[in-house]
N, C-alpha and C positions, 0 to 999 in steps of 0.2 A: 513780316509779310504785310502789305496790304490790304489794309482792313481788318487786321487784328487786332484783339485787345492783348497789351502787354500787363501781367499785374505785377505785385511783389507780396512774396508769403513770408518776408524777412529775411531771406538767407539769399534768392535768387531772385532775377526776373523769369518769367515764365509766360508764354504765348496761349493763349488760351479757344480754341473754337471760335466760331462764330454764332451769337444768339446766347452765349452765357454770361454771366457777369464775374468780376473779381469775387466780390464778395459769397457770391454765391457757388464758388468753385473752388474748391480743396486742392493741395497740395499735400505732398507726404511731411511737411514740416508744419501743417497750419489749413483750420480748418475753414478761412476765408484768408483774403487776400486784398490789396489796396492797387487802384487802378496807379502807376506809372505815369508820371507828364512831361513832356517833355518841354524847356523853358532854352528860349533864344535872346540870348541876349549881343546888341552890337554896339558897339565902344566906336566913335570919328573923332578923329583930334581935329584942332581948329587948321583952316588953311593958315600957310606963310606965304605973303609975297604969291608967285607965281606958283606956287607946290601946292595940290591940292592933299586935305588931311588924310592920314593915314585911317583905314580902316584893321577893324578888329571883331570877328564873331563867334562866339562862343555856345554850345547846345549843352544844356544837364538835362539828366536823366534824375528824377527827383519823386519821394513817394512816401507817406505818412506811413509808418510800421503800423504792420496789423498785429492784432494780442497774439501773442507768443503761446500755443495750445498742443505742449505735446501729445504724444500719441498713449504715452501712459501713465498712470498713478505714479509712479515712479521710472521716467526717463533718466537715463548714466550711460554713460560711457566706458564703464569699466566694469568689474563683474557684480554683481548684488548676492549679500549674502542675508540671510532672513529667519531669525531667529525666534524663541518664545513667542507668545500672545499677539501676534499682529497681525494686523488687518488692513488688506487693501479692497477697496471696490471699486472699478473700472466702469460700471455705470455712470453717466450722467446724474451727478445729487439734482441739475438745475431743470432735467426733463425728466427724469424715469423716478416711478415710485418702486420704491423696496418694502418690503416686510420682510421680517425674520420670524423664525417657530424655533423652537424647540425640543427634541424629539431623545428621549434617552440620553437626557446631557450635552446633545449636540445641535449648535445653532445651526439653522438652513437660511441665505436669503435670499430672495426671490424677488426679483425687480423685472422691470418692464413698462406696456404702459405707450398709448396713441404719441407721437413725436419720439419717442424716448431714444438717445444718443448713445450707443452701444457698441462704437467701433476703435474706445480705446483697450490699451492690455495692463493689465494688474503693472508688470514691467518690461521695459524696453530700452534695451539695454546694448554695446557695441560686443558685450563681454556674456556670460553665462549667468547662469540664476543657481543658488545653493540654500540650502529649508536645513536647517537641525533641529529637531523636535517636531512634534505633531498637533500643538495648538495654535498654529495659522488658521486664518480664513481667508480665502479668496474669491471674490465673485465678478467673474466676467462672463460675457455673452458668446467666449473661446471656453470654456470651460472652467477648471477650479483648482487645477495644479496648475501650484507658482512656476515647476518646474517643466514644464510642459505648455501647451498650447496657449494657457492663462497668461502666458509671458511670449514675448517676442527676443527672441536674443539672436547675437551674433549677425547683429545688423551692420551690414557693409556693403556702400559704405555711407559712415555715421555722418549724418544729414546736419548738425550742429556744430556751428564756432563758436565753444564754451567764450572763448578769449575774447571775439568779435561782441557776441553778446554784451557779453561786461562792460566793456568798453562804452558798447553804443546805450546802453539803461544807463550807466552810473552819469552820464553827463546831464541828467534831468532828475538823479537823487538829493537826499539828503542827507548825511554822513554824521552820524551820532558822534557824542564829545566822548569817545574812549581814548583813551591814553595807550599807544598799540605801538609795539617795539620791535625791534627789526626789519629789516626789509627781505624784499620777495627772492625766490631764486626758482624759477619756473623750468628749470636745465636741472636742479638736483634731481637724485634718487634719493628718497622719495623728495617730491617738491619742498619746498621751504617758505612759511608764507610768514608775514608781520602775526605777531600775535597781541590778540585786543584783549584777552582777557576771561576773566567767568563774569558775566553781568547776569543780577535776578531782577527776576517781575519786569524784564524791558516791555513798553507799548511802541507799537509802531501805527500810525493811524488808529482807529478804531475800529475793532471785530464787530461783526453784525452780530445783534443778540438773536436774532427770530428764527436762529437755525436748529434743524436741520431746513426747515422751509425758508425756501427763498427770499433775500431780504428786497425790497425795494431798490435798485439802483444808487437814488438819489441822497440814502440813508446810510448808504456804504462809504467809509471817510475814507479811502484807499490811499497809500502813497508808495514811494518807490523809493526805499532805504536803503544805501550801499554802507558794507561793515568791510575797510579795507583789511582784512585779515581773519586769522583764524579766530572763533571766537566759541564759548561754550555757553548754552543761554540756559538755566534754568528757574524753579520759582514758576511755571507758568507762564514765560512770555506768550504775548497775544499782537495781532495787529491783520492788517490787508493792504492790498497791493503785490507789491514785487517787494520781495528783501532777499539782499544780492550781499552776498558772501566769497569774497575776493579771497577764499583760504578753505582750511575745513571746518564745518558747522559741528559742534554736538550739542545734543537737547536732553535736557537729564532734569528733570522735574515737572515735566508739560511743555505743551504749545501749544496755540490756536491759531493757526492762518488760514484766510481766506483770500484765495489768490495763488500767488507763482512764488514757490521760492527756489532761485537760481544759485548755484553753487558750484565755485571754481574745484575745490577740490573733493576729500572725503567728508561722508556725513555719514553720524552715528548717533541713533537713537539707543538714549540707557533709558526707558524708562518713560512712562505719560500715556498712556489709551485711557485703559480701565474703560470707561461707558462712554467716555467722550470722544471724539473726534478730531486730533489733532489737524490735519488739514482740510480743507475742501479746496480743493484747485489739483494744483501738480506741481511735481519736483524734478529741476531740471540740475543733473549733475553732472560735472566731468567726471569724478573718480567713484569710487566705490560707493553702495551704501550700505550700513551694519546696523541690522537693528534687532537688541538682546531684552534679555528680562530678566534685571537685576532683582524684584520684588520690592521695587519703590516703594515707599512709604508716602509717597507726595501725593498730591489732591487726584492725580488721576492714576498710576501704576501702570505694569505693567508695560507693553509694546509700543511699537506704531501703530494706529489706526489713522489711515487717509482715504478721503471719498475724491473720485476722480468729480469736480466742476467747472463745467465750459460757461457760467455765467461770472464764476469766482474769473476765470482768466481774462475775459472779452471785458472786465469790471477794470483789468489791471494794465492799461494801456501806458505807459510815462509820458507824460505831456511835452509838447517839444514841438519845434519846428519840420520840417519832411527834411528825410533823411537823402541826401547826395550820394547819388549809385553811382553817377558816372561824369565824365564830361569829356569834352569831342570840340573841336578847335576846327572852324570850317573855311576852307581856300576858298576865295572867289576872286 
């Protein structure tokens, strides 16, 4: 329509009011948006003789990806199942302050707080939520069962192209020197992906050391690491940005990510909380995710803990030229 703004939240174009801006306008996949241009370009060939040159006109629809910011600590596609000691919090780490107390053995936390960003869910998921045992915590501004209101499930329909994603981040990664053997079969039951390996102590960029408080932007070395296959990382790998996992991820002696970590297939945590904080941002999967409490012995133990951060994600943008939505070929 005339005199709208068209944006793009990654996934779609989207027509927006009049008087708002992209950026300032949510989408159910993204909590800003990048304005849409539209670019004309016209190609004459030289005259012959009496014939004058041929023309040619061409319109793209073309538009910088905005940061990828699902809706919760843990977004999948398929069912989540959530085991032993783990911990999600759906607050904003990069607006809202939290405290925890402790009250008869049992931690409470409590977050809030002037700006503070409160409308993502522990998880959000295409599939349902399942808890075995009773040493989870949850804290969202829905409440505190994962199985329940703290979660969004059976979302349809599911607002993300795991495959389109990949695709479109991995062509501005950089692909670590693993040795990764077979190839993909995205048609098996269950899928079939290259396997890279168990790598320990991997660095991907550099983690911000100032957390839980917000690190400076400019001090965050973020990048965008594609692992074309399944891979197992333990040892404590660390890093920020985007790391993109073309198979299934497991994490079994820690992690520290600041940022988005996207993943094709299944992901399983054995193992890494204890007092630390494996991620700050979110996790965006296609298949399941499993996370147990084998009673690590590693530097952290124990579960998942992930803090939901819209500063960690808006940080992990992959650098690149604007993305081509469309094109349109014009008679005159």
């Amino acid at each position: 329509q005339n005199g709208l703004q068209v944006c793009w939240d990654g996934n779609v174009q989207r027509v927006i009011p009049l008087g708002n801006s992209c950026t300032t306008t949510a989408s159910p996949t993204s909590t800003t948006m990048m304005p849409v241009w539209l670019l004309t370009s016209l190609a004459v060939t030289p005259r012959t003789g009496q014939n004058p040159g041929s023309r040619r006109m061409v319109q793209m629809e073309v538009a910088f990806s905005p940061p990828l910011i699902p809706p919760g600590t843990i977004s999948t596609q398929a069912p989540v199942n959530l085991q032993g000691s783990f911990v999600l919090n759906a607050y904003d780490n990069c607006s809202c302050k939290c405290t925890t107390s402790t009250t008869n053995g049992t931690k409470t936390t409590t977050c809030g707080g002037t700006g503070c960003y409160s409308q993502a869910h522990a998880v959000y998921t295409a599939g349902t939520v399942s808890v075995t045992g009773g040493a989870g915590q949850t804290t969202t501004a829905f409440g505190t069962d994962p199985t329940g209101s703290a979660s969004q499930q059976n979302v349809n329909p599911w607002p993300y192209n795991i495959d389109d994603l990949i695709n479109q981040y991995k062509t501005s990664a950089q692909t670590p020197g693993y040795s990764c053997t077979g190839t993909a079969n995205y048609f098996a039951t269950p899928p079939s992906y290259p396997n890279c390996g168990t790598q320990a102590s991997q660095t991907f960029g550099v983690y911000p050391s100032s957390l839980p408080t917000e690190p400076d932007p400019s001090t965050v070395q973020a990048v965008t690491e594609y692992i074309p296959g399944s891979v197992k990382l333990t040892s404590a790998a660390s890093g920020a940005g985007i790391l993109i996992v073309d198979g299934d991820l497991e994490v079994n002696g820690g992690l520290n990510w600041y940022g988005l970590i996207l993943v094709r297939g299944k992901v399983s945590f054995t193992g890494g909380a204890g007092q630390s904080v494996n991620l700050y941002g979110s996790l965006l999967a296609g298949q399941d995710v499993n996370a147990t409490d084998q009673a690590q012995t590693d530097e952290f133990g124990g579960s998942i803990n992930f803090y939901y951060d819209v500063c960690a994600l808006k940080n992990s943008v992959p650098p690149g030229p604007p993305r081509l939505l469309a094109t349109h070929e014009l008679m005159f």
